[in-house]
C-alpha positions as CSV (number, residue, x, y, z in Angstrom):
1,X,-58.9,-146.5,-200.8
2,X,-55.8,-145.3,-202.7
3,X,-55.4,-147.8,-205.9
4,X,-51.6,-149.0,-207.2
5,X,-50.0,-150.6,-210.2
6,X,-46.3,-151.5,-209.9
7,X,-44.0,-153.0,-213.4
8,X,-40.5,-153.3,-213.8
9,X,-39.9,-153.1,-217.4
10,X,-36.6,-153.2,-219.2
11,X,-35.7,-151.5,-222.5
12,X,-32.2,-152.5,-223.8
13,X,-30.2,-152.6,-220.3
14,X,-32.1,-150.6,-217.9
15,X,-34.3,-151.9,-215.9
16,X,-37.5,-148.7,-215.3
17,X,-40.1,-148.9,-212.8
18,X,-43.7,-148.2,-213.8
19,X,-46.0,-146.9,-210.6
20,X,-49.3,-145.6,-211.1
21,X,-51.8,-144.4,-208.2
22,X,-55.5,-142.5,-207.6
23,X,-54.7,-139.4,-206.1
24,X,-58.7,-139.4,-204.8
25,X,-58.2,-135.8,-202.7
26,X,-56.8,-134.1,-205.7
27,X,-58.8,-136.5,-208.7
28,X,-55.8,-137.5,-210.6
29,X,-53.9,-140.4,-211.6
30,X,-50.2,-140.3,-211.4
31,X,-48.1,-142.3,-213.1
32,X,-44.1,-142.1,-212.2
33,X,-41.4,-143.7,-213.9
34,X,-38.4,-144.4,-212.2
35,X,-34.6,-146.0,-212.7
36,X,-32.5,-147.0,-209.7
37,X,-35.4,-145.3,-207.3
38,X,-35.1,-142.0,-208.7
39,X,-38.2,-140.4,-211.0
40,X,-37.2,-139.6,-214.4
41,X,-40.8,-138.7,-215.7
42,X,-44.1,-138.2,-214.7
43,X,-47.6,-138.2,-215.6
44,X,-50.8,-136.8,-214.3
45,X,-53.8,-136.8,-215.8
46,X,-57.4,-135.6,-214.3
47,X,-60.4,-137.7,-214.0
48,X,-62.6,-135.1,-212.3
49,X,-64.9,-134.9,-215.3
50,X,-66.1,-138.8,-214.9
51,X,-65.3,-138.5,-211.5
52,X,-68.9,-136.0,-211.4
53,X,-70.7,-138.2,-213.4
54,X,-73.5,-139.7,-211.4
55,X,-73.2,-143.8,-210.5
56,X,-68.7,-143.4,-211.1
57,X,-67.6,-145.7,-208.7
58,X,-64.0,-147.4,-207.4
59,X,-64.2,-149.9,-209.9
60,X,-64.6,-147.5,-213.3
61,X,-61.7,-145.5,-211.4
62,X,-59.6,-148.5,-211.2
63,X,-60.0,-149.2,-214.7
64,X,-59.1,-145.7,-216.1
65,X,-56.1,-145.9,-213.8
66,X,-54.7,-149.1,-215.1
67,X,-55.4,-148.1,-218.7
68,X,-52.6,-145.1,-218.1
69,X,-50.4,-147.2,-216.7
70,X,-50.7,-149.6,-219.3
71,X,-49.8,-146.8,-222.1
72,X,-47.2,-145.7,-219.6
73,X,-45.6,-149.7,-219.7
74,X,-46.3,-149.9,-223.2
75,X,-44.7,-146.5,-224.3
76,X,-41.5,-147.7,-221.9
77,X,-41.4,-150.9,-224.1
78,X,-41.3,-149.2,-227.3
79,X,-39.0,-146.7,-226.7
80,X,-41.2,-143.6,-226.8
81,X,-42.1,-143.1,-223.3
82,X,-41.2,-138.7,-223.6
83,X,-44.2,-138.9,-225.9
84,X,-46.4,-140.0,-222.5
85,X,-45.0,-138.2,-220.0
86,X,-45.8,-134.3,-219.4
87,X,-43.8,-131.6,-220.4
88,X,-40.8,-130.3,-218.0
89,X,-38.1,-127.6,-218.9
90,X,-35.4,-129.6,-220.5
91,X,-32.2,-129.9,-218.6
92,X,-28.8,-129.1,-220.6
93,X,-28.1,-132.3,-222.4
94,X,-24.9,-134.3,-221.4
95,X,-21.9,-135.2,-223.3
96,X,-23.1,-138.7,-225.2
97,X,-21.5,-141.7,-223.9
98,X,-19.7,-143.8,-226.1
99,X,-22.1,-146.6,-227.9
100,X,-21.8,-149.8,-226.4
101,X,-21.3,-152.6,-229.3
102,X,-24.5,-154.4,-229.0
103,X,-26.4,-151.1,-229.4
104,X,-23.9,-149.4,-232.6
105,X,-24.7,-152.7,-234.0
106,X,-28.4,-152.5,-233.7
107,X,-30.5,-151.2,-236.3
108,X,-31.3,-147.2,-236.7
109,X,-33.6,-146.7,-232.8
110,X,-36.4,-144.7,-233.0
111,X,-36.5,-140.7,-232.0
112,X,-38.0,-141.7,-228.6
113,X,-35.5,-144.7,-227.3
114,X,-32.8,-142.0,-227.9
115,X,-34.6,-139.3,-225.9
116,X,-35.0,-142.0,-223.2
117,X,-31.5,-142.7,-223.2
118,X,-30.5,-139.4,-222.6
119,X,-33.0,-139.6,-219.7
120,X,-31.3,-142.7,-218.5
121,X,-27.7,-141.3,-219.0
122,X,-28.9,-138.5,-217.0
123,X,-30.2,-140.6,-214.4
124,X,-26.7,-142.6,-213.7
125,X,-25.0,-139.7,-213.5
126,X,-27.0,-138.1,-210.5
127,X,-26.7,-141.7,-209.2
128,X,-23.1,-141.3,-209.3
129,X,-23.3,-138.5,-206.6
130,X,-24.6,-137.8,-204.1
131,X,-28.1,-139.6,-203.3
132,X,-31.0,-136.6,-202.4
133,X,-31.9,-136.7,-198.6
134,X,-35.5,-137.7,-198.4
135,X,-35.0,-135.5,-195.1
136,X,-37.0,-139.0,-193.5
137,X,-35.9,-141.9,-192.1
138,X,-37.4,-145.3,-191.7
139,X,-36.9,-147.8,-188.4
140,X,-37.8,-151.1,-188.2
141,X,-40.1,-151.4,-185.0
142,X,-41.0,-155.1,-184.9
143,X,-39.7,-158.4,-186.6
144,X,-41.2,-160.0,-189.2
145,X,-44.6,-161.7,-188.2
146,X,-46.0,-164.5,-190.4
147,X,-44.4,-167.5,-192.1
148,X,-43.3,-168.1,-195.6
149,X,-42.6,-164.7,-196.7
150,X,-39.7,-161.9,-195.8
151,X,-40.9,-158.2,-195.8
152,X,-37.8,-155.6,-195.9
153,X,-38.1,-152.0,-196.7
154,X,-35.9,-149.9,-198.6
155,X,-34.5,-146.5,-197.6
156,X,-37.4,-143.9,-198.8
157,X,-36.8,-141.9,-201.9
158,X,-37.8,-138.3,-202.7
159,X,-40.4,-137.6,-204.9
160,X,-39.4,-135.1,-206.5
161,X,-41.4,-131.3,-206.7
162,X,-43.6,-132.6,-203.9
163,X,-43.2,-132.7,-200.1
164,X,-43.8,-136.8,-200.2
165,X,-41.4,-139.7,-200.3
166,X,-42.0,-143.1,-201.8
167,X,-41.2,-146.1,-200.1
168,X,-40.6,-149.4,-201.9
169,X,-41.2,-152.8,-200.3
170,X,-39.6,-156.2,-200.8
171,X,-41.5,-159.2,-200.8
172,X,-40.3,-162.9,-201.3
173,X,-40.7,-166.4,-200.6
174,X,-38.4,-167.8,-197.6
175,X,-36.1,-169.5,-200.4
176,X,-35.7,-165.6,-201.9
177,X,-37.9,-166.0,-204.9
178,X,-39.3,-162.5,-205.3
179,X,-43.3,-162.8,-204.9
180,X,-44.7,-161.1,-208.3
181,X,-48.0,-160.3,-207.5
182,X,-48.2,-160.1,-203.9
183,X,-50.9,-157.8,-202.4
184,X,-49.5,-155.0,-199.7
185,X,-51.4,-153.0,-197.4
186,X,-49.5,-150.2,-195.4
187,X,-51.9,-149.0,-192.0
188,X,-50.3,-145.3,-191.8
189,X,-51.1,-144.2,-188.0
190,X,-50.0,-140.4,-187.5
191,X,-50.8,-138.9,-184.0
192,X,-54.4,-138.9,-182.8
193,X,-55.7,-138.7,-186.5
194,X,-57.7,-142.0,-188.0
195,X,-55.7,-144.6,-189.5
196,X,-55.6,-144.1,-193.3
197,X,-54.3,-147.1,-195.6
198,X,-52.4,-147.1,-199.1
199,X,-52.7,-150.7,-201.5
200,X,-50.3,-151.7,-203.8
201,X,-49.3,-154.7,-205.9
202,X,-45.9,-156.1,-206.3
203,X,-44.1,-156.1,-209.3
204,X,-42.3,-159.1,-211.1
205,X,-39.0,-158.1,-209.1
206,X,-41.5,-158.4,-205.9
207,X,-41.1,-154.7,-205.1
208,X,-44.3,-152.5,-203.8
209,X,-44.4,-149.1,-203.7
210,X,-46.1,-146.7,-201.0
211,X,-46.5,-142.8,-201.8
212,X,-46.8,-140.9,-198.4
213,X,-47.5,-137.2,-198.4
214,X,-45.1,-135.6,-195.3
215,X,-47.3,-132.9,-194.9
216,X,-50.1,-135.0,-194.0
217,X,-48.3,-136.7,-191.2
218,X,-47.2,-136.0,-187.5
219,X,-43.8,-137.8,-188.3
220,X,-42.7,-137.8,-184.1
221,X,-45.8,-140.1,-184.2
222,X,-45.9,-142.0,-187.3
223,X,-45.8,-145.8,-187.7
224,X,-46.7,-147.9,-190.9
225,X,-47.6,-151.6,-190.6
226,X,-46.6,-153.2,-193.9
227,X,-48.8,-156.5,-194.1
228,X,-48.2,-158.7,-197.4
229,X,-50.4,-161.4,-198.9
230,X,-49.3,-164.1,-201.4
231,X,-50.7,-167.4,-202.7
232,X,-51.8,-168.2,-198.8
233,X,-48.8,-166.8,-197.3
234,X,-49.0,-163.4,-195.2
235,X,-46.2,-161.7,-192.9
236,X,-46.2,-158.1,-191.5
237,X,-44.0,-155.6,-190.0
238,X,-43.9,-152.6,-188.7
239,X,-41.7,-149.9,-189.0
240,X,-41.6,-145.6,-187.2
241,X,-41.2,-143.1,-189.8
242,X,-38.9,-139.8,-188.3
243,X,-37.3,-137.0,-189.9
244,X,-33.8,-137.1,-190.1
């Protein structure tokens, strides 16, 4: 079972993404933090140690991951999230944009909100250009099935150092509500390999993310059946994953 914790938090006028998940084959939990769908930050942490303690089970692993990604949400809130993440070589810094009112108003912001808006400033410019090419693409096979909830996938998005791409998944109520909360399974059939299954939660902007690792895959045969659950309601679809 591959566990998932999805938050949209916003610090002054960005909007970040918070997505933690057990990485069981490699005992770690990852946490990513993203803007726009692109990952600004990143952090890993081992739990291999408790992981060979005798009785550790899913449930003390699903409380040690949502304990990081708490932190993580918390550190986002505060302004300090550099201080969580692990250390990268640090890219030339951009030109400073010119302070918008509201914030030269503000009082004096901490050393880390500045360091995140640098990350943030960053971000938009890369968003500017041109998107990265996940080098995947993703097809919608089937219609929705189910009543009371739409299902749509957005284009996967690099992960970046890793041969993986992360898919994110929107969930929401017929009228267009977004469905906070809602509980998605993704059945990843590759070839003539056992199905394998990823979990994830949707955040309060109703968006679940998947992680898939390429190299595990056989992408000419690859489909993913997204099935969502919420307050009674369930639809699935499915979709064929192909390289570009």
């Amino acid at each position: 079972m591959i566990f998932g914790f999805n938050t949209d938090v916003k610090f002054r006028d960005t909007v970040y993404h918070v997505q933690s998940e057990a990485r069981q084959h490699e005992r770690l939990l990852q946490s990513q933090i993203f803007v726009k769908g692109r990952c600004i930050g990143k952090r890993a942490s081992s739990y291999a140690e408790q992981g060979d303690q005798a009785g550790f089970s899913e449930e003390q692993l699903h409380e040690l991951l949502k304990e990081q990604h708490r932190r993580l949400v918390e550190a986002v809130r505060a302004g300090r999230v550099e201080e969580e993440l692990d250390d990268e070589p640090a890219a030339a810094p951009a030109p400073a944009p010119a302070p918008a009112p509201a914030i030269a108003a503000a009082a004096p912001a901490p050393a880390g909100a500045a360091a995140l808006d640098d990350l943030a400033a960053e971000f938009a410019a890369a968003v500017a250009g041109k998107p990265a090419d996940p080098g995947v693409t993703l097809t919608p096979v089937s219609k929705v099935i189910g009543k009371g909830l739409a299902l749509e996938c957005l284009p996967p998005a690099p992960v970046p150092d890793s041969n993986a791409v992360l898919i994110c998944v929107q969930i929401a109520e017929e009228g267009g509500a977004p469905a906070s909360g809602a509980q998605l399974t993704c059945r990843i059939s590759s070839g003539q390999g056992t199905a394998t299954y990823a979990y994830a939660t949707s955040s309060g902007s109703g968006i679940a993310d998947v992680r898939l690792a390429l190299q595990d895959l056989d992408l000419p045969q690859t489909t993913l059946l997204f099935q969502a659950s919420y307050r009674g309601k369930s639809a699935s679809r499915k979709y064929a994953l192909r390289r570009n």
